[in-house]
Every structure is written in C-alpha cells, then in structure tokens.
N, C-alpha and C positions, 0 to 999 in steps of 0.2 A: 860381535866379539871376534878378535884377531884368534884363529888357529893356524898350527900349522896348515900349510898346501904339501899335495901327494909329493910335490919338486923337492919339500924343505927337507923331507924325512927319507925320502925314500932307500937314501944310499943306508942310513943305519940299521936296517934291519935284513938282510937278504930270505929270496923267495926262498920258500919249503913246500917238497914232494906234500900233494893234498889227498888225503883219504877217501878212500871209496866209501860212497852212501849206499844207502835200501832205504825208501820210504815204506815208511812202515805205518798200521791201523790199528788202534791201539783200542779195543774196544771189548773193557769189563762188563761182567754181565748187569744190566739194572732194572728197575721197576721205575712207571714214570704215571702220571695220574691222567688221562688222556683228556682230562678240560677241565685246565685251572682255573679257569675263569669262573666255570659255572661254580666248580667246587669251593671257591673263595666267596662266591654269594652265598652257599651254603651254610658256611663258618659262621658266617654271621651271627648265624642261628644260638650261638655258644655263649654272644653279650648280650647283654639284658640292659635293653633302651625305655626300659621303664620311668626312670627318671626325665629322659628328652622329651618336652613337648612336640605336639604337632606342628611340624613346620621348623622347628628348632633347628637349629645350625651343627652340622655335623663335620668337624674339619678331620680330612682325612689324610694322615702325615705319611709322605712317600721319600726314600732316599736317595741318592745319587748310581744307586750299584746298578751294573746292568744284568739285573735280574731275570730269566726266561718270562717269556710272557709276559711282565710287567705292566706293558702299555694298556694288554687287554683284563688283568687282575683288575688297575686301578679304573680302568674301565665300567668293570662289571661290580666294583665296588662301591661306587658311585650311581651306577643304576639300581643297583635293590635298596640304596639307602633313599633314593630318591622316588621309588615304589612305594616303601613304606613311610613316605610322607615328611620325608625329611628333606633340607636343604643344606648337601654336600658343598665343600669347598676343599680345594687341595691344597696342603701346606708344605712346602719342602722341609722336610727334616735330615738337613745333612751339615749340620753345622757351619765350616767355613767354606768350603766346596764352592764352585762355581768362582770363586776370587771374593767371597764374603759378602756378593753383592744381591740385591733382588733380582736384576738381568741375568748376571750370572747363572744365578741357581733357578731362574726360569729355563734358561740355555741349557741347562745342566738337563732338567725334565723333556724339554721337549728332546733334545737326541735320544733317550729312551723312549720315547712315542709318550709322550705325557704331557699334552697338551688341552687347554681348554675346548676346543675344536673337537678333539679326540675323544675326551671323555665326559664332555658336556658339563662341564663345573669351573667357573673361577679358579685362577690360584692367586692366592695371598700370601705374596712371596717377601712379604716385608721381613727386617732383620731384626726389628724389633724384638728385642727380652727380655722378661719384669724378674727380677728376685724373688725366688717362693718364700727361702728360708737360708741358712748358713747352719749344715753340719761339720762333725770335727771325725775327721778320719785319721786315726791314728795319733799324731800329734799337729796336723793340717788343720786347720778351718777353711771350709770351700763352703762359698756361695753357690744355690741350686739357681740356675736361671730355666725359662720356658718361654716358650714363643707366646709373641703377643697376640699374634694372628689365631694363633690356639685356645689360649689361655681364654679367649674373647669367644669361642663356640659354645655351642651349650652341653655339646661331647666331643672325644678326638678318641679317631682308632688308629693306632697304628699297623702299618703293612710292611714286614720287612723278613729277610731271607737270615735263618736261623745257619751259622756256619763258624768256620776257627775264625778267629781274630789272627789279627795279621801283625801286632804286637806282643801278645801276650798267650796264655792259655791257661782255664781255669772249667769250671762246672758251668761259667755263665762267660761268652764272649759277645759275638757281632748276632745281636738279634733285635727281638722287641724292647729288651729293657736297655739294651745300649741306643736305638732309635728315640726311647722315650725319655734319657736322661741327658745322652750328649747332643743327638741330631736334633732334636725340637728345643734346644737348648743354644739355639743358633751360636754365632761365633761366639759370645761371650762366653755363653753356658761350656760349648766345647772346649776352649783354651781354658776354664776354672777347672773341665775336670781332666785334662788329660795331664795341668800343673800338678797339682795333687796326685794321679793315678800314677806315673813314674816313681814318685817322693814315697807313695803308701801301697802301692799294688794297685792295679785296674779292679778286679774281682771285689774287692772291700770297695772300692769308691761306689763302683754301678751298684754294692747291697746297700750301703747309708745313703746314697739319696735317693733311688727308687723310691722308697717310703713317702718321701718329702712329694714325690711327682703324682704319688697314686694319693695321696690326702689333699693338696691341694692346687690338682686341676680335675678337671670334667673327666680323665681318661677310663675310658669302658674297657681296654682291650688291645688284642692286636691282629692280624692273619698273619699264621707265622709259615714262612715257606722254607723247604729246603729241599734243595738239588740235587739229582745225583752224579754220576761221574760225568755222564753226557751233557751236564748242565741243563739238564731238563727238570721239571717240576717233578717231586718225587712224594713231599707231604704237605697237604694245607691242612692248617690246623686253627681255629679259630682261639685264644685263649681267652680270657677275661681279668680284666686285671686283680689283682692278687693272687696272681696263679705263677707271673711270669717266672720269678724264682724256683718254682715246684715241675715246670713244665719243659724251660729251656733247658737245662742240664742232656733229659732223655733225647731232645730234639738233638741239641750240637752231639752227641753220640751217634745217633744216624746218621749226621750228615759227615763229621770224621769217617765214619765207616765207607760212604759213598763217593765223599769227593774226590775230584781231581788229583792223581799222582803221576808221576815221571814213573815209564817201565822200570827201571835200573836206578840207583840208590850212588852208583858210584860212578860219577861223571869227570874228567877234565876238563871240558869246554859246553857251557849252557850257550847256544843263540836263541834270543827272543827276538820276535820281528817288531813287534809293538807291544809296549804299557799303557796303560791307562786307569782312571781314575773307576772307569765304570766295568770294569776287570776285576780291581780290586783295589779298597781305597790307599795299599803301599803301589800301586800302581801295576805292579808283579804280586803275584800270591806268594807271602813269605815262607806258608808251608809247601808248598811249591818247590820254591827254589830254595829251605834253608836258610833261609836269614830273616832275621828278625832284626837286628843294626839300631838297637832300643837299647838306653842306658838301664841298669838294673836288671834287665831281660839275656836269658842263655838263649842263642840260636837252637832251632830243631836240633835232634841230633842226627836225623837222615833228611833227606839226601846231602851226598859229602859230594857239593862241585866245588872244583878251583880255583874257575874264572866263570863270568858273566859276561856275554856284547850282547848290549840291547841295542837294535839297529833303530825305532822309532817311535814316535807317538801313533794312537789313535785319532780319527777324524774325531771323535765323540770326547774325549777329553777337554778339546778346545784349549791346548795348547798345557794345562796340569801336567807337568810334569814327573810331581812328586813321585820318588821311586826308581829314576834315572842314579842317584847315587848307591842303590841295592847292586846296580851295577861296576864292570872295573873298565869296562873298557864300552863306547856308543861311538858313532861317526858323526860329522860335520850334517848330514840330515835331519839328525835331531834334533842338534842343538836347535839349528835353523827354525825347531818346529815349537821350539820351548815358549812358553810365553813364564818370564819370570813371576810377574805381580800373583798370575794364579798359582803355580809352585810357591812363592813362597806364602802367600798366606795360610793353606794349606798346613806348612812346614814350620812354620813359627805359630799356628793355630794350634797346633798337635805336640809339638815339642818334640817331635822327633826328626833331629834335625840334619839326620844321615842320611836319608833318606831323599835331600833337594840338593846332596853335592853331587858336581861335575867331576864322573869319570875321568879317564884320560877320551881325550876326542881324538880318532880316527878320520885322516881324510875320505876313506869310502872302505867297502866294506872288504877287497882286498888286502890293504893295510892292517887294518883292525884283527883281520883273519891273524895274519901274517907278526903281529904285536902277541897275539895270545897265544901265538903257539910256538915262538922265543918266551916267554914269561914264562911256559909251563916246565921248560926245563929239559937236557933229554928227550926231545921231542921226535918220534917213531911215527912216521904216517900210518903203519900197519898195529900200532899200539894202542893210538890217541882214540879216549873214547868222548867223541860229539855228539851232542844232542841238539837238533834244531826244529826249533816249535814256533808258531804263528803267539799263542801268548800262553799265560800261564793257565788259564781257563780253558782254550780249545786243545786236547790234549788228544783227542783221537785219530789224529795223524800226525807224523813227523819225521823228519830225517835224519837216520841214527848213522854214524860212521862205522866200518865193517868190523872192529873189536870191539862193537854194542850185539852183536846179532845173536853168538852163542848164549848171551844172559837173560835173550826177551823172553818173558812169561807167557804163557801159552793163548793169553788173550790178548798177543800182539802177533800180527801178520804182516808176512813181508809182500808189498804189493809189486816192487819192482829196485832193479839196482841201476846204481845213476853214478853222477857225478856232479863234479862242482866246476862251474866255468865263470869267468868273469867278463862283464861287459863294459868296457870304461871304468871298470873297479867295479862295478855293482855283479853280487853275487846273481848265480843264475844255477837253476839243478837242473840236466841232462836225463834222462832215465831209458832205461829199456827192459821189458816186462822181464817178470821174474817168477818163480811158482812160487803160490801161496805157503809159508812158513808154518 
C-alpha cells in the first residue's frame, strides 16, 4: 500500500517545542493468588463429572486472550483431568480469531504457551459447528451453533478470564458464558451472535442462548479467572454450569474494581506502542482508552482522550490487526505489520467494523508526533497533557508529559524526568533520575 514518504509531507506540518516527560510507576494496591495453577486444579473440585465415564473425553475450551498464567492453568488443567482418569483435549474457543482457520487458531494457542507439547493434550482445532437450536431475541431469530470438536466430548469445561467487554457493558460481559456461547461457537456461531447482539443488545443475546448451550452440550462448567490491575491472577473460581448467570455479574464487579486504568481521566494525546488481539480482543482495551466505536453502543464516559497514535502490532498477534481503527493516527510500521485477511475476518466476524479502519499513516513517529499535535489545536508544549504506555494492559509504567505530574494519584511515582529525541524519526526517551514522587 502506497503512503505517503517523510519527503511527501514534511513541508506541511512544521516542527513543535516537545514537552518534557517523567516516567512514571504506576502501581495500585492488589491481592494476587500466588499459584494459579494449582488453584485452577482445585476448582475443579466445584463440577461434578459424575456423568463422564472412565476414560471419557473431556474437551477443554481455551481462548485467544493473553491471560496471566494461562499456559500453566491450561496446563494443570489438563493434568488433574487426566489424574482423575479422564482423556483431555484442548479445543480453541475464540470464534474467528486466528483468520478463522485451524492453523490459525492453533498459532493463536501456541503464542500463549498452549501447546500440545506443553500441556500434554491434543488440540482439535477444527472449525467445525453443528446448529443446537435457533432462538428469537427480541424480534431476531439467531441460530445457536457449537463446536464440533466439543459437541463430540463426553464433557467440555470452559477456562476463561471474567472482565469488561470491550463492546458493550452489562451484569454479564467477557467471561464463561460469552466463551461458551460465542468462542466454542466457532466463526459461524460468532458472526450469528454478534448479528443479532448489535440489532438486540449483547446482554439479552448471551441470556437466550446460554440455555440452548447448557441443555444441549455436555458442558459441566468453567474456571473462571480474574486479574487484577497488575494483570496477575487475583480469583480462580470454579463455576458449574447453571450458575454462570448467578455468579459472573459479582465476578465482573471485582475485576471493574481491579482492572487496569490510565492515572488521569483527561488526556490530549494517548501513545500506544502496540495492540494486539491477546491484549484485548479490540486490540486496545476499550475501557482503557474510552472508545467503544460500536454502532448502538455509547463510549465510556472517562477517560476523555482527544487523539490516539498506536505506533504497532504485537509479535503474538500475528499480524490481527483489529483495533488499529480505535486509533486516529499509526505510522507506516504498522501498517507494514498488518496482515489484512486476519483483521478482517475478525472485523466482518464481529460486525464491528471501525475497529479494522486505517487511521491516517504517519511516515515514522516524529511526524505522527508532529500530526497530533497540529490536530490538537493551540498547542502549548508546557500545557499538552501525553500519556505514553507499552499497551493498554501493562499500565504500571509510563511516560506522562510535565502538565500530567501535578494530577498523578498518590499510587503513581515519578521514577525520573526525561526527554523525547528522535532517531531517523523513531522516537527514543532520554532520562535522568528524579526523587521518587
């Protein structure tokens, strides 16, 4: 794809005096459970395999998120099912993820550490989805689809991280009942309900068919996690199914309580350094940054940023894009890193389809700098307040511009004050130590 070069642009925008940074450590207080792993075999303890024969086939649905520990959960979830005499198999449940394919969304596992090798279990990564049933949501009729890989075990437990949705927000978002209705519902299942969810509400779609998934498949349950600001493991909970309704609500209230926020509420310029899909499936956590960019759906209403430059992908995405359009402005590195076919499947899987538009591209990230900070208007080097973060997830350090410092909250410290220099265009921060704040 032709962009402009630094040569085409450069006369129309002239340089701007650049603000002085502090990096800063941003670290609220939390509780974290010091061994997921074993505590996830524990949970077990909560379904009842009564029904599963000896030796019966136990497929255990994992998603695409890059969730703390994961590797070793699905690990150790796999070995006590495999103690108690059962024969694990791991099924990706993340709908169209990976580019809707089986490599794909094998790709997708192993960069979380989720490998057969790893956790000693097959995966049956087919795309395969049977029709359960066809409910009517509102004035919708949506067909229930399930994985066939699943649908073919003698039980399936789901394992997945209870947190806000990154579309929407209700009593029930991103957890076990959305893994077990959209993710194991591979891409068909996914594109029927996320048609529907826009058209009728998400909340209402995941309560009418839930019922359909819990009557008829094998599913016993879930291990349900959630993080807290550190992105460390904070509750493993084992549910069982008929409960997921009754149990996620209190779950996604702890983890709203815990997750990840930006110090300051009122930004001019957000820098992300990368998105990714295993960050968060908008790529950027949309309560994060404020946007939601969902038709029918109102944005957060904090944080208030102006502008976005997402300067790149993750290695772990493998080229998923989705979520570069949450942005206004990205550089010619990105693009570079884009692999379309996976963005948009993705993006035309999901229906939300602001979310795989193309920013304006920046030839490097001097430019880019230099674009957002003509955009913003009245532009004050000693005014403009930046915030520059690694992604929307790691939030415990960052580099705040010097009219962010008087606002930080007293669980942020300033570890030193720096500066911004460019290297061929590519940003670079300077620092020189500072007293702790």
């Amino acid at each position: 794809m032709d962009v402009p070069e630094r040569g085409d642009v450069d006369h129309l925008i002239d340089p701007q005096p650049l603000p002085a940074f502090a990096r800063v450590r941003y670290e609220p207080p939390t509780e974290t459970v010091s061994d997921p792993a074993a505590a996830a075999r524990a949970e077990l303890d909560a379904l009842s395999f009564d029904g599963v024969p000896d030796g019966g086939t136990v497929a255990v649905a994992v998603g695409s998120r890059g969730i703390h520990a994961i590797g070793d959960i699905a690990a150790s979830v796999v070995a006590e099912l495999a103690e108690r005499g059962f024969d694990p198999v791991l099924v990706p449940a993340m709908g169209s993820h990976g580019g809707a394919t089986p490599d794909g969304q094998q790709e997708v596992l192993a960069s979380l550490d989720i490998t057969e090798e790893r956790t000693g279990a097959p995966i049956d990564a087919r795309m395969d989805a049977e029709e359960l049933a066809t409910v009517t949501v509102g004035e919708t009729e949506m067909p229930v689809y399930f994985s066939t890989a699943a649908l073919s075990a003698d039980a399936v437990v789901v394992v997945n991280r209870v947190k806000a949705h990154t579309n929407f927000s209700g009593p029930i978002e991103s957890g076990l009942t959305k893994m077990a209705v959209v993710g194991l519902g591979k891409q068909r299942g996914a594109k029927a309900f996320h048609s529907t969810a826009i058209a009728e509400g998400y909340v209402e779609t995941l309560r009418t068919a839930l019922p359909v998934v819990e009557s008829e498949t094998p599913l016993l349950g879930g291990v349900a996690l959630v993080e807290n600001f550190s992105e460390e493991i904070a509750t493993v909970e084992g549910v069982p199914t008929g409960s997921f309704l009754d149990r996620e609500p209190e779950l996604l209230a702890q983890a709203n309580e815990e997750m990840p926020t930006l110090p300051v509420d009122d930004v001019d310029l957000l820098v992300v350094d990368e998105l990714g899909k295993e960050i968060s499936g908008a790529g950027m956590d949309t309560n994060v940054i404020g946007r939601y960019r969902v038709l029918n759906a109102d944005d957060p209403e904090t944080p208030a940023i102006k502008l976005i430059y997402a300067r790149g992908l993750t290695e772990a995405t493998k080229g998923n894009g989705n979520g570069i359009g949450l942005a206004d402005i990205t550089r010619r590195a990105a693009l570079d890193q884009l692999d379309f076919q996976k963005t948009y499947a993705n993006a035309l899987t999901s229906g939300s389809l602001a979310k795989a538009k193309l920013p304006i591209v920046a030839p490097d990230d001097e430019f880019a700098l230099r674009t957002a900070f003509a955009a913003l208007g009245g532009y004050d080097s000693d005014t403009v307040r930046v915030l520059w973060i690694r992604n929307t997830e790691d939030l415990s350090e960052m580099w705040v511009s010097e009219a962010v410092r008087s606002d930080l909250p007293d669980a942020a410290t300033v570890l030193e004050q720096g500066s911004l220099t460019f290297d061929d265009g590519t940003a670079r921060f300077t620092g020189s130590s500072a007293p702790e704040r």
